[in-house]
OpenMM code with the backbone's topology and positions (N, CA, C; nanometers):
from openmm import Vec3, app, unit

residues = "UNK UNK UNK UNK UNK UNK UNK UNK UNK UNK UNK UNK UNK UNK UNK UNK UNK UNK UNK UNK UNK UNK UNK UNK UNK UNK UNK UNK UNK UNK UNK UNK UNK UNK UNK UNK UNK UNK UNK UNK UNK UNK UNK UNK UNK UNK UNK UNK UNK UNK UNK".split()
positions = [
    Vec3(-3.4290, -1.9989, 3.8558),
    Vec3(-3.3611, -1.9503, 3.7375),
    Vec3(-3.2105, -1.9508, 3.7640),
    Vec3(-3.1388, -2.0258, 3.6491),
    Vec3(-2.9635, -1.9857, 3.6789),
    Vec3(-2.9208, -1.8022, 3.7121),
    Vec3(-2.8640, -1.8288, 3.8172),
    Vec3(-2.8022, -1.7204, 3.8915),
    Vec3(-2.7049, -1.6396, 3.8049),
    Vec3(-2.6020, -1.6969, 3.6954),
    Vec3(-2.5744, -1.6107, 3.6202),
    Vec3(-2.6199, -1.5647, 3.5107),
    Vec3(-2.7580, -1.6336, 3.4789),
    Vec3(-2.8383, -1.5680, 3.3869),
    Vec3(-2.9228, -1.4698, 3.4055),
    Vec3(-2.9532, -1.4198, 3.5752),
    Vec3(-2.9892, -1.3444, 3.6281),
    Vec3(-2.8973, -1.1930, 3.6135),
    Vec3(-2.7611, -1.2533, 3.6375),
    Vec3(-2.6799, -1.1441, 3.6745),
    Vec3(-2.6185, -1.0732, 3.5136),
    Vec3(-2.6539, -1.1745, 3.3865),
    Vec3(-2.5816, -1.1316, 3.2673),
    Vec3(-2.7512, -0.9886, 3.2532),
    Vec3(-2.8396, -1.0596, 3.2431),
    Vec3(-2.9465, -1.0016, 3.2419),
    Vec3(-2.9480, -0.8809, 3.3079),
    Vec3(-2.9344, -0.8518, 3.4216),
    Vec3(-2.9266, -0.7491, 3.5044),
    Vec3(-2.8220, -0.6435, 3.4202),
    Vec3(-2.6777, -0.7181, 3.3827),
    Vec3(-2.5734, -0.5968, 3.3334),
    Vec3(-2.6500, -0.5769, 3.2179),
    Vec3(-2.7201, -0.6305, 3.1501),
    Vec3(-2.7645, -0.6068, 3.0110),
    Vec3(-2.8427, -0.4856, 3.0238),
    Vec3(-2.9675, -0.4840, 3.1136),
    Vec3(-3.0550, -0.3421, 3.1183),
    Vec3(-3.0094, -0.2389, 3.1962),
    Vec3(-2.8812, -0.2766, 3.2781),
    Vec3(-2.7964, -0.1726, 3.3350),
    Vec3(-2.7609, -0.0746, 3.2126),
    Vec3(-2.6603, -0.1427, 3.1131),
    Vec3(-2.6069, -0.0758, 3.0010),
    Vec3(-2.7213, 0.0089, 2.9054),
    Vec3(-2.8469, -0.0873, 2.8805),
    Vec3(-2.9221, -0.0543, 2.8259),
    Vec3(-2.9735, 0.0441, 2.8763),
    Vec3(-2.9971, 0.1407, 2.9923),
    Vec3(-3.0542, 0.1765, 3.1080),
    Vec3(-2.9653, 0.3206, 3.0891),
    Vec3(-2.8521, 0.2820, 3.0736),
    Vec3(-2.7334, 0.4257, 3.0804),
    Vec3(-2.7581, 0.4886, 2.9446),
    Vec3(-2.7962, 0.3892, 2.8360),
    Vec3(-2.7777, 0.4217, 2.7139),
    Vec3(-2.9477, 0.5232, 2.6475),
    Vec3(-3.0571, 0.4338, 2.7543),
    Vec3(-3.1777, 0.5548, 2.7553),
    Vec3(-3.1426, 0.6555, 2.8118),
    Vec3(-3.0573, 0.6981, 2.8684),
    Vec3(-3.0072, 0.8029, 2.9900),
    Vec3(-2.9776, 0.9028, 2.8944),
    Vec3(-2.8468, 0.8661, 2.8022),
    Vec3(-2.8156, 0.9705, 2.7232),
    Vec3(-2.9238, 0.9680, 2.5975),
    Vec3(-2.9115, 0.8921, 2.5197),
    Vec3(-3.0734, 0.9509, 2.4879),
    Vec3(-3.1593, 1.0412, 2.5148),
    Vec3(-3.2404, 1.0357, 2.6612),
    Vec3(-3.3224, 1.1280, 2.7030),
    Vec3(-3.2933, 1.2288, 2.7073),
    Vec3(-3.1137, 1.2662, 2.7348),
    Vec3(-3.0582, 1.3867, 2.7317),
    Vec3(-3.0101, 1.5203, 2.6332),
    Vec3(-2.9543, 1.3635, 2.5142),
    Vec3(-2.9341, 1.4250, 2.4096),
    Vec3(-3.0106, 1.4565, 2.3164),
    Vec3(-3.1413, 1.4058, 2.3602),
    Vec3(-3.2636, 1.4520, 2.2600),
    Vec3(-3.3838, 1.5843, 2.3606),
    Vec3(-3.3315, 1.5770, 2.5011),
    Vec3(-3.4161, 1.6669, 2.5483),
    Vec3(-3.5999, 1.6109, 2.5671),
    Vec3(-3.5859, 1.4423, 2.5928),
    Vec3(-3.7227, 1.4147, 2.5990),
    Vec3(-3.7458, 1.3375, 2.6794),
    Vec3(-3.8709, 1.3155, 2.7685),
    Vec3(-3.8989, 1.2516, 2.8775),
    Vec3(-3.8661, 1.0997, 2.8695),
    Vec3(-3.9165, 1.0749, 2.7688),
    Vec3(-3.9993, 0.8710, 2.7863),
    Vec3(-3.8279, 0.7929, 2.8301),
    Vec3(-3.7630, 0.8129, 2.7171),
    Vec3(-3.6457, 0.7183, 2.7104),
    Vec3(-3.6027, 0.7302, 2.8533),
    Vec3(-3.5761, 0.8608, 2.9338),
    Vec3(-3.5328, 0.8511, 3.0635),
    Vec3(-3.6524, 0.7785, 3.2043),
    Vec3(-3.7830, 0.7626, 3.1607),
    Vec3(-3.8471, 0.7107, 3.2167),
    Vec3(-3.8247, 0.5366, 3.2175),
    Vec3(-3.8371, 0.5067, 3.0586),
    Vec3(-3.7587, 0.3706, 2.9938),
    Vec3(-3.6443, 0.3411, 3.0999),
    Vec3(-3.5465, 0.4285, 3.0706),
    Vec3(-3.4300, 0.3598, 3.1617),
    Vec3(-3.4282, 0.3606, 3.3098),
    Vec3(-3.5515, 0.4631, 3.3866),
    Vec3(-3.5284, 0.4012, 3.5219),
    Vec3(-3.6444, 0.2495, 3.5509),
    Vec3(-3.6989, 0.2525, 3.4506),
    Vec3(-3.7421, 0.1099, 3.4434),
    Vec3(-3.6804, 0.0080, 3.4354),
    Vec3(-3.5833, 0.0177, 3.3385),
    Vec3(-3.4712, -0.0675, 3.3239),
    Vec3(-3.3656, -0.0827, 3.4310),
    Vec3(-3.3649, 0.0263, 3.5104),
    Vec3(-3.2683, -0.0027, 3.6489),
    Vec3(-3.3518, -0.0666, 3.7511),
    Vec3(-3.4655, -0.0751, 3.7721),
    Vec3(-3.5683, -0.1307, 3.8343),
    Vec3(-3.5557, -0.2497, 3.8151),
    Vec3(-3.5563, -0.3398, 3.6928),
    Vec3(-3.5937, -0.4660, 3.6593),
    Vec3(-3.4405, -0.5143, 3.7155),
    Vec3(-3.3383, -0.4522, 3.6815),
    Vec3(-3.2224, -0.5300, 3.6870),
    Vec3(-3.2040, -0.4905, 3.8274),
    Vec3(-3.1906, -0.4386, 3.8974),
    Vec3(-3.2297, -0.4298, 4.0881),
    Vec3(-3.2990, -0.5611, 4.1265),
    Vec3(-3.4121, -0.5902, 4.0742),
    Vec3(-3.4893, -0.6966, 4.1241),
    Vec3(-3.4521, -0.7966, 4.0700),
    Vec3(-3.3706, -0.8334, 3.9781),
    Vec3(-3.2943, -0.9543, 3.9013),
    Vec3(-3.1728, -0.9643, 4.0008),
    Vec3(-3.1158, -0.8851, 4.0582),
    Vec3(-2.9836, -0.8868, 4.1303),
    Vec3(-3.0268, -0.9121, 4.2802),
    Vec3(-3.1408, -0.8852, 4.3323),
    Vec3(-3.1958, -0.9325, 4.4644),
    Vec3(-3.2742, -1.0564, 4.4527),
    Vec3(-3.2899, -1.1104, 4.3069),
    Vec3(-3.3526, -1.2549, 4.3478),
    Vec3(-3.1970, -1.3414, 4.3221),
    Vec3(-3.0958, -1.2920, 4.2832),
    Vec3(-2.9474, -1.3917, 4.2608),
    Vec3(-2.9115, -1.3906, 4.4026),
    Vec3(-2.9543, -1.3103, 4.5182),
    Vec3(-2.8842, -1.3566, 4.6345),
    Vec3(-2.9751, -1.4053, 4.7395),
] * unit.nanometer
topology = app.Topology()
chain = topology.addChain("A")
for resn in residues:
    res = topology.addResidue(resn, chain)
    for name in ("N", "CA", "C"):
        topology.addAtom(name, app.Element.getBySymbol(name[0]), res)
């Protein structure tokens, strides 16, 4: 897979990832913050297959 399509991908569920964060917070509910450490997960393993 192109390496910077790895790495646009990765910032994408990073952001997406911060943005379940506040969510989960500002609503006081589990899932979305579960959602986003999923989303830091996927983009971790997108950023260790670019190197």
């Amino acid at each position: 897979m192109n390496q910077s399509l790895l790495k646009s991908a990765a910032i994408i569920l990073i952001l997406l990832a911060l943005a379940m964060f506040y969510l989960s917070y500002s609503v006081g509910a589990y899932p979305p913050g579960i959602t986003g450490i999923g989303f830091v997960v996927i983009a971790v393993v997108f950023l260790r297959l670019r190197s």
